[in-house]
N, C-alpha and C positions, 0 to 999 in steps of 0.2 A: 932461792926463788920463792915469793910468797904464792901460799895456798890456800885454797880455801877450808875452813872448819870445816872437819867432818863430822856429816848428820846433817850440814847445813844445804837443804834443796833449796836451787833459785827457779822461779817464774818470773820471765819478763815476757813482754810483747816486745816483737823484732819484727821487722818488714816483711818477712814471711809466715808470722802466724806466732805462736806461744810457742816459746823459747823457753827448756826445764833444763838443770843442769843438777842431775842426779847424783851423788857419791855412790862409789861404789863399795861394795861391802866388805868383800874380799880383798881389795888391794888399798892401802891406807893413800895413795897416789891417785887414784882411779876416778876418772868421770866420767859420766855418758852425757851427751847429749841429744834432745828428743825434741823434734819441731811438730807441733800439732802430733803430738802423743808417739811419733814414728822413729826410733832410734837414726841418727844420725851421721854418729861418730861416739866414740871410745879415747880417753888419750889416759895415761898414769904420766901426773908430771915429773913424778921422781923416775922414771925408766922409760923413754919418751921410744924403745922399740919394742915395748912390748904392746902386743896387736891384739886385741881382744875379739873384733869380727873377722872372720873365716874370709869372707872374702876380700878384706883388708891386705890379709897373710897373703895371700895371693897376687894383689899387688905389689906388694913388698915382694916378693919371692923372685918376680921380674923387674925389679929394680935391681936387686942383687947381683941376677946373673948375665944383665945386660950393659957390664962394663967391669972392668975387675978389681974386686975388694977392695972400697976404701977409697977408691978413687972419685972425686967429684964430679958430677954434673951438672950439667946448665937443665934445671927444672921447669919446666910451665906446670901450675895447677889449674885445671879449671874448676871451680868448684872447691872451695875451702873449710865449710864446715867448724870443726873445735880444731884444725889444720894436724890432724894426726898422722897423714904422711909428710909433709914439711917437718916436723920434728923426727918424723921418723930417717928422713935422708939428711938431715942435720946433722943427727947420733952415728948413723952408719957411714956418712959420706959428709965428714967435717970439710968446711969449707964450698959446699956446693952453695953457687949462686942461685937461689928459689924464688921467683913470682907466683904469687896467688889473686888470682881473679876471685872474686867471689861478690855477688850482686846486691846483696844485704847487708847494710851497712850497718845498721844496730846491732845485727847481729856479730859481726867483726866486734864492735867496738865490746859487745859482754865478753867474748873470748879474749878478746887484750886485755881487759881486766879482771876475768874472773878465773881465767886459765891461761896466764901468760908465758910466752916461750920463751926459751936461753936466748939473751938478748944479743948472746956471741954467734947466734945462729943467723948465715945471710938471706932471710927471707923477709923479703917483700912483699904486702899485703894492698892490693888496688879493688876499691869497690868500682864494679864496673858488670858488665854485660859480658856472657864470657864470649861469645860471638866479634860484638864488636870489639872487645879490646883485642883480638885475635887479628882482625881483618885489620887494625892498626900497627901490630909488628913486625918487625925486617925479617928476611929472610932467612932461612937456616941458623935463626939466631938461638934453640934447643937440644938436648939431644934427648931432649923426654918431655912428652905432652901428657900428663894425666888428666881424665874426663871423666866428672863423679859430680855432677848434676844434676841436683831436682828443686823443681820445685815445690815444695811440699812432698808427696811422696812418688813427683811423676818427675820424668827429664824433660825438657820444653821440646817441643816442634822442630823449634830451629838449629837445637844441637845432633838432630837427628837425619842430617841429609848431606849428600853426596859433596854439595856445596861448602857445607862446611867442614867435614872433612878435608877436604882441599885445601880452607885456608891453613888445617892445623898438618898437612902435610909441608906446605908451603914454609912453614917457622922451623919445619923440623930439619936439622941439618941431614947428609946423604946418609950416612947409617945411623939418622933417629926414630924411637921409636912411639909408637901411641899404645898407652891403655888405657882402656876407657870399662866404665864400669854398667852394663847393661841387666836390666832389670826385667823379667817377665815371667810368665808361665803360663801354662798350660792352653795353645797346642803351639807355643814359641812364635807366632808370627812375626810379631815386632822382634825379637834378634833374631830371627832368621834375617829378613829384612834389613836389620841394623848390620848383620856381617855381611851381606853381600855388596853393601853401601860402602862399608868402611875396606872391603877389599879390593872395589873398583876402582879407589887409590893406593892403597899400599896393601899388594898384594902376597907380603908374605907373613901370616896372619896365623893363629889360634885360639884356642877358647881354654879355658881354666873353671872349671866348676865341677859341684856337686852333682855325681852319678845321676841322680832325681832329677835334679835339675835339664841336666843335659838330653835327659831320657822323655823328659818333657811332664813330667810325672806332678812336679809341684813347682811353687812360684819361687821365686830365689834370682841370684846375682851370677852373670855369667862375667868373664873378666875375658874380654877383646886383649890381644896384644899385637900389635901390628909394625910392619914398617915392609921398606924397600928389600932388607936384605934378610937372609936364611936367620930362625929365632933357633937357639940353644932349648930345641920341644925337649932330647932328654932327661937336660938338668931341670927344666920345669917338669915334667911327670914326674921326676923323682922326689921333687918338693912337696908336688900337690897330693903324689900318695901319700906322706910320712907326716900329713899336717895330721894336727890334735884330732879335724875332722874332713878325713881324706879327701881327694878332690882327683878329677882325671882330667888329661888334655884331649881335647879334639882338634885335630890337625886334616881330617877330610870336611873341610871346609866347602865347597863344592856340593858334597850330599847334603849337607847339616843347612844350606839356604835351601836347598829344593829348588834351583832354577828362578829363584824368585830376582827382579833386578833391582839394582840402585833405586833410590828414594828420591828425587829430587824437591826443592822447596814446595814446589807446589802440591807436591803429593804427601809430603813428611807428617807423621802424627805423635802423639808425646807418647811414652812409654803406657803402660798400661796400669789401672791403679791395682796397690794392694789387693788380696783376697780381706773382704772385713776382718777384724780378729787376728789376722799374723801375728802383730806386733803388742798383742794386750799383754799378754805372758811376760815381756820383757821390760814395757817400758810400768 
């Protein structure tokens, strides 16, 4: 698989802003990608599971244990980025069939050529709306929706409401699951709000994140895992403790929205920006 020279940083403009695609130091495989200076994604193309953001690992971790070892699933991405889980369930789960929505078309087309995936891998890449190409597919046609959405450094309005929720419960077959990757801090309104949204469809739901995070302490990524049927919380707190940088589940879902209710279209807002400075350190 061709790679890119390392030491060699790219800028382009892509339909969402400046588009860098960083090398990484440490892993002779390694790249970051950063849209208007905001890290975005991580992939090493020579070891396509190895996960470099924490909250990534987390994702991953319930891919892992929400079907058994190795076995393929029918993937939705929304939200594609340098597509580092799409490689990631290619390497662990050969043979899953994978679509990726992702709205930025230039930017797809730098990652096909500048970070290209085993091309034995079944993933399918659609520039599109992730809304609408959602509200366009047959039913229970998934058994995994992943929702990792921004624009620039926010999730848009409309991936943030009861509404569309629905339509991504609706693609999901009867024991499928949604994770979705929710972004805030400090005093959590927007996910408070965003689980109580995503639970008044599939109601059997937890959170995965950093102690901080959760405790509402600093800004950071909370990882929603949801569906119709009972989630394997165990095996995920066993994961999320033992990560490089531990992580806990919350499973009283109920106290953690505070009574607050569903979001619907008319009421929905986009995720909340960065604190200034988060991301200078890194990118």
């Amino acid at each position: 698989m061709a790679q890119r020279r390392r030491g060699e940083r790219r800028v382009e403009q892509v339909g969402s802003g400046v588009a860098e695609l960083v090398p990484d130091p440490d892993r002779p495989g390694g790249w970051t990608l950063l849209l208007d200076g905001t890290p975005q994604s991580h992939v090493d193309l020579s070891d396509p599971a190895h996960l470099e953001f924490e909250y990534i690992r987390r994702m991953a971790a319930a891919i892992d244990l929400l079907a058994p070892a190795g076995a393929p699933m029918r993937v939705l991405h929304l939200g594609g980025g340098a597509l580092t889980l799409p490689r990631y369930v290619a390497a662990t789960r050969p043979g899953s069939p994978q679509r990726v929505v992702e709205i930025d078309g230039p930017l797809v087309e730098l990652v096909r050529t500048a970070l290209p995936w085993d091309p034995r891998a079944k993933i399918r890449v659609r520039v599109a709306d992730a809304r609408e190409a959602v509200t366009g597919m047959r039913d229970g046609g998934y058994d995994l929706v992943i929702v990792d959405v921004f624009a620039g450094a926010r999730t848009p309005a409309h991936l943030a409401s009861v509404e569309f929720v629905r339509e991504v419960a609706r693609v999901l077959g009867p024991a499928g699951r949604l994770v979705a990757n929710v972004a805030d801090g400090p005093p959590l309104t927007y996910a408070r709000t965003q689980v109580a949204t995503i639970r008044a469809v599939l109601p059997e739901a937890c959170l995965i994140a950093d102690a901080a995070v959760l405790r509402g302490r600093r800004f950071g990524n909370l990882v929603v895992v949801a569906g119709r049927t009972p989630l394997p919380v165990a095996a995920l707190s066993r994961r999320a403790a033992g990560d490089w940088f531990p992580g806990r589940v919350e499973t009283d879902l109920a106290r953690f929205a505070g009574g607050r209710a569903a979001v619907t279209d008319a009421g929905a807002v986009p995720s909340p920006s960065p604190p200034d400075g988060l991301f200078s350190a890194r990118s």
